[in-house]
PAZAPA-4460 file (N, C-alpha, C; in steps of 0.05 Angstrom, whole numbers, plus 32768, in hexadecimal, padded with zeros to 4 digits):
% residues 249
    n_x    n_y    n_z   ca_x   ca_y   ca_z    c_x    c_y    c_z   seq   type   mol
   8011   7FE8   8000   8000   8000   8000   8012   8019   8000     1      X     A
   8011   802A   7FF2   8020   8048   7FE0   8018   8051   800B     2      X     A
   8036   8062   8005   802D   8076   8021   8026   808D   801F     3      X     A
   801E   80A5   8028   801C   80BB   8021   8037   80D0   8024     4      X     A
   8045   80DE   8010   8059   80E9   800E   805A   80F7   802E     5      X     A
   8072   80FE   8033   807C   8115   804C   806D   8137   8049     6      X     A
   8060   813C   8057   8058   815D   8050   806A   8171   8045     7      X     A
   805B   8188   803C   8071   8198   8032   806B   81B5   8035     8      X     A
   8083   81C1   803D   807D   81DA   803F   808E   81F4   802F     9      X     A
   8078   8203   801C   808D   820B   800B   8094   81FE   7FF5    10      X     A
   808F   81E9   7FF3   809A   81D2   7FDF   80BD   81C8   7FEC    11      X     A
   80BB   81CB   8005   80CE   81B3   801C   80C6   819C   8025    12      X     A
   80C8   8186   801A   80C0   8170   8025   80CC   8169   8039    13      X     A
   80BE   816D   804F   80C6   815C   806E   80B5   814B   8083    14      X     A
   80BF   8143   808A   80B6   8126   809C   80C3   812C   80B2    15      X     A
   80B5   8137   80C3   80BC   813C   80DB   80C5   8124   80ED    16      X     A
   80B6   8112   80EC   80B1   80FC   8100   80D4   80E8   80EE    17      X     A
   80E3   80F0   80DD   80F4   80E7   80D3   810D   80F1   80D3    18      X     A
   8116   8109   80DB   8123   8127   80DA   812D   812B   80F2    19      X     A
   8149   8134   80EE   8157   8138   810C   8148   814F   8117    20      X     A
   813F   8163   8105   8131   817C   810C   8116   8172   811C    21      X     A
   810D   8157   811E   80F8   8153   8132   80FD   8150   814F    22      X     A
   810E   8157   8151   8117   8151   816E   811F   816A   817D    23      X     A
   8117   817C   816E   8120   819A   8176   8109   81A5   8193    24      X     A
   810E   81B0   81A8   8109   81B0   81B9   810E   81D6   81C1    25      X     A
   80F9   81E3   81BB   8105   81FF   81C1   8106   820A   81E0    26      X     A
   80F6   81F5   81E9   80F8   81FB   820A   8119   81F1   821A    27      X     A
   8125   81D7   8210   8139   81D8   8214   814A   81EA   8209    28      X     A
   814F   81F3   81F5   8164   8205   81E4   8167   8215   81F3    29      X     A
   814D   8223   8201   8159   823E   8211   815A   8239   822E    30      X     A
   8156   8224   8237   8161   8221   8255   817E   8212   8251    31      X     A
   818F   820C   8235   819C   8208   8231   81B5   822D   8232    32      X     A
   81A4   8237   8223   81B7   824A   821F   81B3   8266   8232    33      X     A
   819F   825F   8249   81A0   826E   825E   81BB   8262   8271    34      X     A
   81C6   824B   826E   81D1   8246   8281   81F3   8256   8275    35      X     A
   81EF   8260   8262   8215   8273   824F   8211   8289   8265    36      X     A
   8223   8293   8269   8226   82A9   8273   8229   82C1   8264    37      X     A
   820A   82DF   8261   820C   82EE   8253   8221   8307   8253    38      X     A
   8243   82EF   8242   8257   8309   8243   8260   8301   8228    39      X     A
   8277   8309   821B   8285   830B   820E   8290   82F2   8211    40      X     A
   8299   82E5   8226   82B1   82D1   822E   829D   82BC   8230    41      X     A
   8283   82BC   8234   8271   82A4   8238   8261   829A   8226    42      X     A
   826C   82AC   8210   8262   82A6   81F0   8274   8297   81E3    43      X     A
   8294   82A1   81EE   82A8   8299   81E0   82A9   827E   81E1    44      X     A
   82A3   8273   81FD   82A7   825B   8209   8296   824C   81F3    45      X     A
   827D   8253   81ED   826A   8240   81D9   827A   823E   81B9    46      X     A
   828B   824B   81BF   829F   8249   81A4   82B3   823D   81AC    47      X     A
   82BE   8233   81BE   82CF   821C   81C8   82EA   8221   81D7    48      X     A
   82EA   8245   81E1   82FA   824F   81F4   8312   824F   81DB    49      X     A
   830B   8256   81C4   831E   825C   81B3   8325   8273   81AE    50      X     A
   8339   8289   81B9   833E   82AB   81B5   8341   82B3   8195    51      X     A
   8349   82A2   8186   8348   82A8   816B   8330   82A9   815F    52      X     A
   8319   8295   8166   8305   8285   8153   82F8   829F   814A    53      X     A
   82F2   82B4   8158   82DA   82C7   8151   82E7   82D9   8149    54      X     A
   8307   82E4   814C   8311   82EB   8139   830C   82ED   811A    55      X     A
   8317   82D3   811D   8314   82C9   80FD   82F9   82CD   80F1    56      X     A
   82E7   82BB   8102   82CA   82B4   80F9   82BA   82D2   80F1    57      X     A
   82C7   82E1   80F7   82BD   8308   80F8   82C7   830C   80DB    58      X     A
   82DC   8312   80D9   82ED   831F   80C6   82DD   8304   80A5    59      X     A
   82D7   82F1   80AC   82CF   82DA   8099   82B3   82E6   808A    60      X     A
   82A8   82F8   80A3   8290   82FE   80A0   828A   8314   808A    61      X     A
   829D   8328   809A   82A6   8343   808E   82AF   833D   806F    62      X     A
   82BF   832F   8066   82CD   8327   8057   82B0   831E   803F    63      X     A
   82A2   830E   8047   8292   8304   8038   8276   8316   8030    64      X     A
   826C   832B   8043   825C   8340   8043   8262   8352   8024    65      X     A
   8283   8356   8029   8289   836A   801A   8287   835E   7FFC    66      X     A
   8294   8340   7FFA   8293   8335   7FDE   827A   8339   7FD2    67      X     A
   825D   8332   7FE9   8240   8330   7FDA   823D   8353   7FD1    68      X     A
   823C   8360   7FE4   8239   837D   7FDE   8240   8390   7FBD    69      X     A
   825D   8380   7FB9   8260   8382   7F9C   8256   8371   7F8F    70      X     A
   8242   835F   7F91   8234   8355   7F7E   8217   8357   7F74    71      X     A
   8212   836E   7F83   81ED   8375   7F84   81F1   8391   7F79    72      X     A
   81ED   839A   7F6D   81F0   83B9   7F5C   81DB   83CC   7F6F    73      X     A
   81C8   83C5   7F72   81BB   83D0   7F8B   81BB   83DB   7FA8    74      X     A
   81D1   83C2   7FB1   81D8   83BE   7FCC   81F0   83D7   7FCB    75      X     A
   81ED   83EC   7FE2   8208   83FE   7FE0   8220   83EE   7FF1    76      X     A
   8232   83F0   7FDE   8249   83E2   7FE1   8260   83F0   7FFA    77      X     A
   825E   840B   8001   826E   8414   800C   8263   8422   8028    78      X     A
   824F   8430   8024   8243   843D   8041   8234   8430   804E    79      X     A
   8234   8438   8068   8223   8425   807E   8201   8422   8073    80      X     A
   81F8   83FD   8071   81DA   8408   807C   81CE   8409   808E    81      X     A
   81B4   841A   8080   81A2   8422   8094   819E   840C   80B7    82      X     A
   8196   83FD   80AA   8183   83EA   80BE   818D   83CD   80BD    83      X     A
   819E   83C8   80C5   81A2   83A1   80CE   8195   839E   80ED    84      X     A
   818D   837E   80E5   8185   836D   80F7   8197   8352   80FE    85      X     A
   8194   834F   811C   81B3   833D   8121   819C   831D   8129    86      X     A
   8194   8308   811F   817E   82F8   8129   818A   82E5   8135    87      X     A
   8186   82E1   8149   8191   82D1   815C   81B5   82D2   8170    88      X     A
   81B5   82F5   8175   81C4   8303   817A   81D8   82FB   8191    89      X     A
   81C9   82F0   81A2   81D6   82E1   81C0   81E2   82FD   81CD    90      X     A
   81FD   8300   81D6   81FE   831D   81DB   820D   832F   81CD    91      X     A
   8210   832C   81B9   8211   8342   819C   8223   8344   8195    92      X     A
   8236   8327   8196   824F   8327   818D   8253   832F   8170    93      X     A
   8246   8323   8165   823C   8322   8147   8239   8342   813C    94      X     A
   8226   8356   8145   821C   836D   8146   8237   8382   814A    95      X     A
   8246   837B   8169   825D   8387   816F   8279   8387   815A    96      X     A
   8279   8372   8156   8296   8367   8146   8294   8371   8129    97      X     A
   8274   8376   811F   8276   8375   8102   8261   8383   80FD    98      X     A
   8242   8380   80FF   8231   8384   80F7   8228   83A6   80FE    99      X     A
   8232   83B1   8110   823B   83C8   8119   8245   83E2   810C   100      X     A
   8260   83D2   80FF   826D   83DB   80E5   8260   83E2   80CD   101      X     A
   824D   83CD   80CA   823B   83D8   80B1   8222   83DC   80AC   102      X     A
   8211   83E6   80CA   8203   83EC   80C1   81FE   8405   80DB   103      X     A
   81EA   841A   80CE   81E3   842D   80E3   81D6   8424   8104   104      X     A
   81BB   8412   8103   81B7   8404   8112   81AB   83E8   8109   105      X     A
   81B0   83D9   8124   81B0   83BF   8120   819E   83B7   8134   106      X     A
   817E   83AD   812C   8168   8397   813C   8169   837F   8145   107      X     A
   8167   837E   8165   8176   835F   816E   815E   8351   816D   108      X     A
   815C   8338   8168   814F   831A   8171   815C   8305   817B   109      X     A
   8156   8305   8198   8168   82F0   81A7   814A   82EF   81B6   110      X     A
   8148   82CF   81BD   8131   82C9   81D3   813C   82C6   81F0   111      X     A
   8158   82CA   81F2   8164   82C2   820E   8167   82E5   821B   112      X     A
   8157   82E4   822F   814A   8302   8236   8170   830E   8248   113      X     A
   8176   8301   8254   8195   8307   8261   81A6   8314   824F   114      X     A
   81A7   8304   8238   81BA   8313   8220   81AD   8328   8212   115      X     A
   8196   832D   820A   818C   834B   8205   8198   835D   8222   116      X     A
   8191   8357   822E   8193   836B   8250   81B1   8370   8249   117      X     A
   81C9   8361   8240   81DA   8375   8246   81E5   837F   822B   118      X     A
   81D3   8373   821B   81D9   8380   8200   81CF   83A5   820C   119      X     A
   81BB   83A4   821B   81AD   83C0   8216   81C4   83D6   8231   120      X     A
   81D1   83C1   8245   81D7   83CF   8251   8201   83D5   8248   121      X     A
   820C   83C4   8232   8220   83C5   8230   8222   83DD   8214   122      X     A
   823B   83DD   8216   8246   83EC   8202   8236   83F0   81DD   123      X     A
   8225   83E0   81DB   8217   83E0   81C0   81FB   83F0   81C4   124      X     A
   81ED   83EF   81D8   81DA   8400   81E0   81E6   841D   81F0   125      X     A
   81FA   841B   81F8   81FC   843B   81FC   8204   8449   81E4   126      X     A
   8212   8440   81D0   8211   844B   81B6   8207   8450   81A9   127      X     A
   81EA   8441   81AA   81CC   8447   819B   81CF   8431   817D   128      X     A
   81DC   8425   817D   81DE   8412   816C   81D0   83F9   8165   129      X     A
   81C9   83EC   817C   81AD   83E7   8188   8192   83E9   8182   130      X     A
   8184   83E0   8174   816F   83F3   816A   814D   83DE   8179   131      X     A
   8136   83D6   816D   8129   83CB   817E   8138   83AC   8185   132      X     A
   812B   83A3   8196   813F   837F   81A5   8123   8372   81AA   133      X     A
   8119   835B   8198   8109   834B   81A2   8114   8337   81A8   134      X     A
   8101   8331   81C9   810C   8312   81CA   80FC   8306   81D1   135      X     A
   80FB   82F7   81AC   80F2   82E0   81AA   80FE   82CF   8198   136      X     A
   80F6   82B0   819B   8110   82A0   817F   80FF   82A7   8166   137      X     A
   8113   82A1   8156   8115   82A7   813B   80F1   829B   812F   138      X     A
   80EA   8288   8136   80D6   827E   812C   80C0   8291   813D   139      X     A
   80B6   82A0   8149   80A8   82B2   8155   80AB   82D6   8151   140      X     A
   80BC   82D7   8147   80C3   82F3   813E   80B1   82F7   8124   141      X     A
   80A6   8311   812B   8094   8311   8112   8097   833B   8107   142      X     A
   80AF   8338   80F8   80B5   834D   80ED   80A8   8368   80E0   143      X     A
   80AD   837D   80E5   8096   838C   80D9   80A8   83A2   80CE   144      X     A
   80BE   83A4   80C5   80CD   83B3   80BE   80E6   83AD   80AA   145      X     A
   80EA   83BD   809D   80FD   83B1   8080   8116   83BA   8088   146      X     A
   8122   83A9   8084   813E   839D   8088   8156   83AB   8064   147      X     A
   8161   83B6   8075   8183   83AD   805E   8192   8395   805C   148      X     A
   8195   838E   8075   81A8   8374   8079   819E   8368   8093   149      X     A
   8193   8348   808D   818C   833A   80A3   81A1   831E   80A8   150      X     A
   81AB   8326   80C1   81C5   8315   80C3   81B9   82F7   80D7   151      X     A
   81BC   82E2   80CF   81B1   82D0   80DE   81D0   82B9   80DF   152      X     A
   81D1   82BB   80F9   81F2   82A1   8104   81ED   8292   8117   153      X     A
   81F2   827B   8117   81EF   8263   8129   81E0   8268   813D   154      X     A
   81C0   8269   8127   81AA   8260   813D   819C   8257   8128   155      X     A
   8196   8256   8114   8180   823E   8104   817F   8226   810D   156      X     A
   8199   821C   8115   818C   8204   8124   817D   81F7   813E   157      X     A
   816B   820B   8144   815F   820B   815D   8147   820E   814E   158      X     A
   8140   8210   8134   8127   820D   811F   811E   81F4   8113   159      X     A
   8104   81ED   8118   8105   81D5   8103   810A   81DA   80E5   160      X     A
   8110   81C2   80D4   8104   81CB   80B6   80F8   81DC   80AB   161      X     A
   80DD   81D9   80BA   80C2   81E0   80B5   80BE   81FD   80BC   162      X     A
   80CF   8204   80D3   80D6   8226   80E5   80E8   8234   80D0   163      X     A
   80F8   822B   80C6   8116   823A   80BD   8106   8243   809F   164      X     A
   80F8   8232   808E   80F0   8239   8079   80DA   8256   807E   165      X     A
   80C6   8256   8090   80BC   8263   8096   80C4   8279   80A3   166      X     A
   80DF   827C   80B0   80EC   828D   80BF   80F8   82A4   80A8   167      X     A
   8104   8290   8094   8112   829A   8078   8102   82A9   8065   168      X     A
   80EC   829A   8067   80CF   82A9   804D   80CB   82BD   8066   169      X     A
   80C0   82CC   8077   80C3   82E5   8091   80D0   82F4   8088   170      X     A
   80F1   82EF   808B   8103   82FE   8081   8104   830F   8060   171      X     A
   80FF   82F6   8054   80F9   8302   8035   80E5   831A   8035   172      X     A
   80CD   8316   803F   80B9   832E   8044   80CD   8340   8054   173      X     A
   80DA   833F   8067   80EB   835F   8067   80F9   8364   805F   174      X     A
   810C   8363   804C   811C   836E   8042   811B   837F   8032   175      X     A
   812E   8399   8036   811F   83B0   8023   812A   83A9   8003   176      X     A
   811F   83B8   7FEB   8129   83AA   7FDA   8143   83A2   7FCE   177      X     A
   8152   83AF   7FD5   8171   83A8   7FCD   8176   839D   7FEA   178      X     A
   8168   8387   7FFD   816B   837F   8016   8183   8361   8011   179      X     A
   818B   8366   8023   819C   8349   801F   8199   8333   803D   180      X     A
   8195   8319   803F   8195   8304   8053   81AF   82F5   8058   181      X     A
   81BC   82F3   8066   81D2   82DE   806C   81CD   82CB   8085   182      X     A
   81D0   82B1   8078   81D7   829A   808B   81E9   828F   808E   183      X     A
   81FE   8293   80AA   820E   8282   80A9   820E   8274   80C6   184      X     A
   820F   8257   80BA   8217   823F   80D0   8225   822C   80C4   185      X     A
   8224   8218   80E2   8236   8204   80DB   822A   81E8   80CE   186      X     A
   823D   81DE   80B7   8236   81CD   80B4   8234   81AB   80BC   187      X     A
   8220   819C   80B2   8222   8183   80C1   8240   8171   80B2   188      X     A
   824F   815F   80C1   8258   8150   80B3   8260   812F   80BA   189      X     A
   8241   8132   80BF   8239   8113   80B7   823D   80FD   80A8   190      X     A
   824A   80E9   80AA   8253   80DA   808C   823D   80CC   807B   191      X     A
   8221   80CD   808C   8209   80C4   807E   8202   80DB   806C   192      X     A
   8203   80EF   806E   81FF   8107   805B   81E7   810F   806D   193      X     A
   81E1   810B   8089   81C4   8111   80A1   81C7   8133   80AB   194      X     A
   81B5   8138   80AC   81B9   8156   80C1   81BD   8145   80DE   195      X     A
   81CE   815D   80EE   81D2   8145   8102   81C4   8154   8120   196      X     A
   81B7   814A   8131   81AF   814E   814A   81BD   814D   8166   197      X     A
   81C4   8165   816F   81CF   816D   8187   81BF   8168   819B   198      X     A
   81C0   815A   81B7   81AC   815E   81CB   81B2   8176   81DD   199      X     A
   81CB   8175   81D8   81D4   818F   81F2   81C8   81A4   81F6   200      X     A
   81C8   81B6   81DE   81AE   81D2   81D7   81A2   81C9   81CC   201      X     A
   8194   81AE   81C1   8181   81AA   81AA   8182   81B6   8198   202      X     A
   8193   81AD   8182   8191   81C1   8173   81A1   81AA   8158   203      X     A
   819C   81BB   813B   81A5   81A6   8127   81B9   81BB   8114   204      X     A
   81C3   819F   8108   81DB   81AB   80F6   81D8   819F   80DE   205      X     A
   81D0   81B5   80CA   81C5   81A9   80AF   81DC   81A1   8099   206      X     A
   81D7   8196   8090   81DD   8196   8076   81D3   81A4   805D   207      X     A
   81F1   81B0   804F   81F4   81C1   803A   81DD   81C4   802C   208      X     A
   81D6   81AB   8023   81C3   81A2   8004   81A0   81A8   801A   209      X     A
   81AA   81A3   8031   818A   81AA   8042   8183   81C9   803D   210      X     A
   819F   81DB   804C   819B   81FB   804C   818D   81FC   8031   211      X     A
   819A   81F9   8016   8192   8203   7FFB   8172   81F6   7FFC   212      X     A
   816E   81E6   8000   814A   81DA   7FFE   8137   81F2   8009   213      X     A
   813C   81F0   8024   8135   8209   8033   812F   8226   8037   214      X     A
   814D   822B   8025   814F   8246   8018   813D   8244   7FFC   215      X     A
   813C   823A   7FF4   8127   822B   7FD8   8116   8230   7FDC   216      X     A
   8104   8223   7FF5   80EF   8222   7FF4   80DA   8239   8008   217      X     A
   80F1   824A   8016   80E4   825F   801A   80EA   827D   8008   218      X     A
   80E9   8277   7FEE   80F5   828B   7FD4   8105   8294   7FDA   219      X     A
   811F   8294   7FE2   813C   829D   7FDD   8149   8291   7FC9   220      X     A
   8158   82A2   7FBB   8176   829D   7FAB   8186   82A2   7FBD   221      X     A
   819B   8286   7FB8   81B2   828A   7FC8   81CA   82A1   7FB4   222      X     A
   81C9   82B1   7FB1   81E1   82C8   7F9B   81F9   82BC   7F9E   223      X     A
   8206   82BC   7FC6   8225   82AD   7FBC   8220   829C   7FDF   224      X     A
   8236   8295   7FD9   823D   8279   7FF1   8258   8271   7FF9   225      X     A
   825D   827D   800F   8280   8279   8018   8282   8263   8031   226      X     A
   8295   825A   8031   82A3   8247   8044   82B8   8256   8055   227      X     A
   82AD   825B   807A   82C2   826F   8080   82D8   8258   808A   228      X     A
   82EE   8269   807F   8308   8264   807E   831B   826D   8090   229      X     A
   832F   8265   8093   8345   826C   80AD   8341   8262   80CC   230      X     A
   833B   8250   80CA   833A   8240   80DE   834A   822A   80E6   231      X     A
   835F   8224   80FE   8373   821A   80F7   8362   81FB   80F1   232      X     A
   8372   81E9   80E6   8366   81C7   80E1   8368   81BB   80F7   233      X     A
   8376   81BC   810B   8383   81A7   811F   836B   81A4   8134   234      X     A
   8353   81BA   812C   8341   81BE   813E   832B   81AD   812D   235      X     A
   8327   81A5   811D   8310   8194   8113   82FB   819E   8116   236      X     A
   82F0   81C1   810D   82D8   81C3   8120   82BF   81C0   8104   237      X     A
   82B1   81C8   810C   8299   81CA   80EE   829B   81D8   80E5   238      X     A
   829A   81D0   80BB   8294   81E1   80BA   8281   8200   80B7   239      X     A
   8286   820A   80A7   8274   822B   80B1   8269   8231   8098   240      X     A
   825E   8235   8089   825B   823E   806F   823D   8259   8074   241      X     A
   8247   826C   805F   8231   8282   8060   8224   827C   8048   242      X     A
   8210   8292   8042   81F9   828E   8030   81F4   82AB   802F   243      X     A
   81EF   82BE   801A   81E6   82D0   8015   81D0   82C9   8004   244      X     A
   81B7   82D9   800C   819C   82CB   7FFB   818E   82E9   7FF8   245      X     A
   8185   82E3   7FE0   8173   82FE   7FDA   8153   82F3   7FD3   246      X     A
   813C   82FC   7FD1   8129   82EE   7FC3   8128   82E5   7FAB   247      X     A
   811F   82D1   7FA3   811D   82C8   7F88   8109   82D7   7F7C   248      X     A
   8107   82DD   7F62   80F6   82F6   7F52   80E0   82DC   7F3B   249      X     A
***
């Protein structure tokens, strides 16, 4: 007897009840990541107490921003914009290190209420750089304002399938028209070719050919796609790859 195909959303076929993404748990994720300590050094630690890693991982960022920027005739290549958003900010390393630099102000979404608090009370909110801070996760944020650049870093995987496509089509509706989206995380490297499932934060690590489905299927073009680089080898860590996506026309 024929089964009935996996549902689809978007034209994503997924099967939840089959999918490492079914095991995602958003009540653990953040009693997971209430227990970091909201500093600089308690972020680092979730990066593996490495003094170089966010170095690099910054400048990777920067580096790859600027390549897309000359590739959109639209996008201004040289002066700050208006309005970025940092999605899933933690305490604004991301925002501080880089996102800061290029844009006038920058809108936080972090659901872990500690790391907004000293986002607003440290050095990025007395500057006014800062601009509104919801906290809620990514799959509950419901945007009402158009974006230049929406920066999203290792937190999709605290989304199902089924959340990230929908989180992604959200984003597409704000972006102003020469708006640009970036995703960067880490990738899975599974030898089955599986997204793979963390229990520690609950949280998953996709695979390449998954992101592109996703990005697919909630109308993005991926424009370009880098592998950040400079990371020493001896550390084996995952890797990282970005995604610049604009809407598909």
């Amino acid at each position: 007897m024929p089964q009935n195909p996996p549902p689809a959303v978007n034209g994503l076929s997924l099967n939840e009840s089959m999918t490492a993404d079914s095991k995602i748990d958003h009540d653990t994720s953040i009693n997971y990541w209430n227990t970091v300590p909201a500093t600089s050094s308690g972020m680092l630690a979730m990066l593996g107490n490495f003094p170089w890693y966010t170095r690099i991982e910054l400048r990777g960022s920067k580096n790859f921003l600027a390549k897309v920027r000359r590739l959109i005739p639209t996008f201004p290549d040289c002066q700050k914009l208006g309005l970025g958003v940092d999605c899933g900010a933690g305490v604004g390393r991301v925002t501080k290190g880089f996102l800061s630099d290029v844009c006038e102000v920058v809108d936080i979404v972090e659901p872990v209420e500690k790391f907004t608090q000293a986002l607003k009370e440290g050095e990025l909110g007395q500057r006014g750089v800062v601009g509104d801070i919801y906290n809620v996760g990514l799959q509950d944020w419901s945007p009402h304002k158009k974006y230049d650049l929406i920066w999203t870093q290792w937190c999709v995987g605290h989304l199902t399938d089924a959340q990230l496509v929908a989180y992604i089509a959200k984003c597409r509706q704000c972006l102003k028209g020469s708006g640009l989206m970036v995703v960067k995380e880490n990738l899975s490297t599974d030898p089955s070719g599986n997204d793979m499932y963390d229990e520690l934060d609950s949280s998953v690590t996709r695979m390449d050919s998954k992101f592109k489905e996703i990005f697919n299927a909630a109308g993005m073009d991926v424009v370009k796609s880098e592998m950040q680089t400079g990371f020493p080898k001896q550390y084996k860590l995952l890797p990282v790859k970005m995604y610049a996506l604009r809407p598909n026309k």
